[in-house]
C-alpha positions as CSV (number, residue, x, y, z in Angstrom):
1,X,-22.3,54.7,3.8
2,X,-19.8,52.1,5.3
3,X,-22.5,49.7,5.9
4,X,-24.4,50.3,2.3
5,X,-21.0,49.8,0.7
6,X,-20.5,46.8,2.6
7,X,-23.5,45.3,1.8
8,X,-22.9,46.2,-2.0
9,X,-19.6,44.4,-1.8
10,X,-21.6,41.2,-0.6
11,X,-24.0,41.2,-2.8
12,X,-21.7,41.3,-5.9
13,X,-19.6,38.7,-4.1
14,X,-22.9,36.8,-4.0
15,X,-23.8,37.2,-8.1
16,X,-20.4,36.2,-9.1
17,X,-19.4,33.4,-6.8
18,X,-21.6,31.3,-9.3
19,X,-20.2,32.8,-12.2
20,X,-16.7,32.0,-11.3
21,X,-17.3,28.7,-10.0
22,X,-19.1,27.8,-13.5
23,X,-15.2,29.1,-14.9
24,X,-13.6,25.4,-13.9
25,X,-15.4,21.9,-13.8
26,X,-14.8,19.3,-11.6
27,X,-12.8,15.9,-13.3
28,X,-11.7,13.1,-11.4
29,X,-8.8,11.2,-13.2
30,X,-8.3,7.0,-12.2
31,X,-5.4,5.9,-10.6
32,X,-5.2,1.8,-10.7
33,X,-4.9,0.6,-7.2
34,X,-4.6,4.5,-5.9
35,X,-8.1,6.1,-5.9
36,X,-8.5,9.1,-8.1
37,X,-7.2,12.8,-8.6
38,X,-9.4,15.4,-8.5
39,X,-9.0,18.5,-10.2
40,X,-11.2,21.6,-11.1
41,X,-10.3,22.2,-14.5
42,X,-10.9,25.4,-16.5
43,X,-13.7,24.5,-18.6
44,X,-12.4,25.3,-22.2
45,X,-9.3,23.2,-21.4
46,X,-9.5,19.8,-23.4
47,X,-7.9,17.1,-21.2
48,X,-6.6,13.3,-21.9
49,X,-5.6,10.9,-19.7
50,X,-2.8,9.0,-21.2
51,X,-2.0,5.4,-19.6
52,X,0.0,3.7,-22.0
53,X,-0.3,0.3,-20.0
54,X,-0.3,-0.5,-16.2
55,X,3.9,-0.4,-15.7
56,X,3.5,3.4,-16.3
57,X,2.2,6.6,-14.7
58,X,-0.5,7.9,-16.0
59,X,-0.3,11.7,-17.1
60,X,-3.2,13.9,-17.3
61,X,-2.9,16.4,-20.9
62,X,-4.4,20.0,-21.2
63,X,-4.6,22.2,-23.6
64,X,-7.3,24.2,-25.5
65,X,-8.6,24.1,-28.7
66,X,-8.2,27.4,-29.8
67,X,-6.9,30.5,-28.4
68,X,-3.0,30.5,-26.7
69,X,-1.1,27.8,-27.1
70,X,-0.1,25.5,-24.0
71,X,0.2,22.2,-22.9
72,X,-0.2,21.3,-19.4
73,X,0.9,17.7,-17.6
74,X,0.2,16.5,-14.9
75,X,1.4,12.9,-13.4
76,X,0.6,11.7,-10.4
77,X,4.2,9.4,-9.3
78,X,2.1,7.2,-6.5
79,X,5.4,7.8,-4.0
80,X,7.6,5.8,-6.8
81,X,10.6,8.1,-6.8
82,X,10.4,8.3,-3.2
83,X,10.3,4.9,-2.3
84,X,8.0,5.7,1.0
85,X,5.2,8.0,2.1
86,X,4.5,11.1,0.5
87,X,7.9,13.3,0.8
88,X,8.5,16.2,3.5
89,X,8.2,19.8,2.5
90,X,12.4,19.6,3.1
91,X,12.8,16.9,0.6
92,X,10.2,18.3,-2.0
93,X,12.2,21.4,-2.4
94,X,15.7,19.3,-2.6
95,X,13.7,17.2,-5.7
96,X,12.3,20.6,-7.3
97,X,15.7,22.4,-6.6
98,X,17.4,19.9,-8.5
99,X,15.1,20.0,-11.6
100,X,15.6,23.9,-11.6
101,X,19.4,23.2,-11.9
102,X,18.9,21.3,-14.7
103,X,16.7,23.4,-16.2
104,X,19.1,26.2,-15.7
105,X,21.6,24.6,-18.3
106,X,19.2,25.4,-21.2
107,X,17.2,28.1,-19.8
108,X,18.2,32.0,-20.0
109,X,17.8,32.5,-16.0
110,X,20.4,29.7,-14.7
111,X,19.5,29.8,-11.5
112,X,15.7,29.8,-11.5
113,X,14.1,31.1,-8.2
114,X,11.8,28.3,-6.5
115,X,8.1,29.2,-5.1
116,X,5.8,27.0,-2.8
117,X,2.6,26.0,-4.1
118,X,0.2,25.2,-0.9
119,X,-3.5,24.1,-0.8
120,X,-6.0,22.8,1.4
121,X,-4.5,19.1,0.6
122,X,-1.3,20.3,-1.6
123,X,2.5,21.6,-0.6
124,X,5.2,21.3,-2.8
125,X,7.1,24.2,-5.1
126,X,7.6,25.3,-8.6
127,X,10.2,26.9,-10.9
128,X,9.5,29.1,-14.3
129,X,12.1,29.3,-16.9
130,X,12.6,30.5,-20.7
131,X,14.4,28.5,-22.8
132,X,17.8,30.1,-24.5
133,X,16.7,28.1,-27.7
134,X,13.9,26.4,-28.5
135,X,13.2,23.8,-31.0
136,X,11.0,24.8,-33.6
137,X,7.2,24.6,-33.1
138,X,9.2,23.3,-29.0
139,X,7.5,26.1,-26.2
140,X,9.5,29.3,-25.3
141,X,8.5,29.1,-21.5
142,X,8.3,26.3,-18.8
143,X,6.9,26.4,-14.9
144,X,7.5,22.8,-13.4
145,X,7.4,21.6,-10.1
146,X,6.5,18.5,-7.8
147,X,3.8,18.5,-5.3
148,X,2.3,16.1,-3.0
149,X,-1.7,15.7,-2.7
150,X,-2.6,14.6,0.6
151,X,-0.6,11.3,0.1
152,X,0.5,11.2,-3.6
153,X,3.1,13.0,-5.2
154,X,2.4,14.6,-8.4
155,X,4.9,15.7,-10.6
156,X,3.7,19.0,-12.9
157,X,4.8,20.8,-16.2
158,X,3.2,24.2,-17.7
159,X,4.7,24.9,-21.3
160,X,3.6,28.2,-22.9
161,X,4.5,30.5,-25.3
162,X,3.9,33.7,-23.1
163,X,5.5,33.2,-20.2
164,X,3.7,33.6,-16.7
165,X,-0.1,34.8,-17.7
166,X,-3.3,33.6,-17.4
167,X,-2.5,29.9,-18.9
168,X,0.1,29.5,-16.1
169,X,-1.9,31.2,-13.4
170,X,-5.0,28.8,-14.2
171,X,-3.0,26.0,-14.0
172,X,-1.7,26.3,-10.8
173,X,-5.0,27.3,-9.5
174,X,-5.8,24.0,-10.8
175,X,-2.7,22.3,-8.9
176,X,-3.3,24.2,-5.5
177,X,-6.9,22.9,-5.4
178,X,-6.4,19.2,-6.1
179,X,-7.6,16.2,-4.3
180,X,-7.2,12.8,-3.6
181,X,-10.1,11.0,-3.6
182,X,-8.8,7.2,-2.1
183,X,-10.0,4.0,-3.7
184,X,-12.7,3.7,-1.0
185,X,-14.3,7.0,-1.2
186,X,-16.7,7.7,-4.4
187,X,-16.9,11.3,-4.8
């Protein structure tokens, strides 16, 4: 019975892996003189790359057309806060501490509790917070954090309207699986 069961369990594993996998697709955003990000983005997310001119960081935008509303940003900092090589897991939680504390001065939790966020080629952490009052039409919720990916440092913001749900846990799905793909490799 053990065995039938356990071959059950792989063939379900089997017909979904596909199905899941079809859930996110793969874009790879430019980064002028740094290569390209890679991230598997759910595939009803609409996405755009805002560059406003080579002195500034590019951000990548999600949201969706329809459905809850979000908006997700994502901006790769190419080491310029840090002045050096991608930061230490010691120094990414002092950076990510200190946006929590600020966030704490207009959030309802003022001391927001920090979480890691680790992939295959990602480490860094991540605060959530609600806002005590937001602006109208402004989001009710926020998850924000700095990461590095493999050698970059990307700095991320989740705004939502529900709080931690599927939006939030999506995106940082999306963030623990990014890549970096360097200016001499092509895929």
């Amino acid at each position: 019975m053990i065995r039938l069961l356990t071959v059950w369990g792989l063939l379900v594993a089997l017909a979904c892996g596909p199905a899941l996998a079809a859930d996110t697709t793969t874009h790879r955003y430019p980064l002028p003189g740094h290569g390209r990000l890679a991230l598997d983005v759910p595939v009803h997310w609409t996405n755009e790359l805002r560059h406003p001119d080579e002195a500034e960081r590019p951000s990548v935008v999600f949201t969706q057309p329809s459905g809850a509303r979000f908006r997700v940003v994502v901006t790769p900092m190419l080491q310029d806060i840090f002045r050096l090589e991608a930061p230490d897991a010691e120094t990414l939680h002092q950076h990510v501490e200190a946006m929590a504390e600020r966030a704490g001065e207009y959030a309802t939790d003022k001391h927001p509790k920090l979480h890691e966020l680790k992939g295959d080629s990602t480490q860094g952490y991540y605060f959530s917070v609600a806002q005590a009052n937001p602006k109208p039409g402004g989001f009710k919720h926020m998850t924000q954090g700095i990461m590095t990916v493999d050698e970059l440092v990307v700095q991320f913001s989740i705004l939502t309207d529900a709080g931690r749900g599927e939006v939030v846990d999506k995106a940082l799905a999306m963030l623990r699986g990014a890549r970096h793909l360097p200016p001499s490799q092509k895929h």
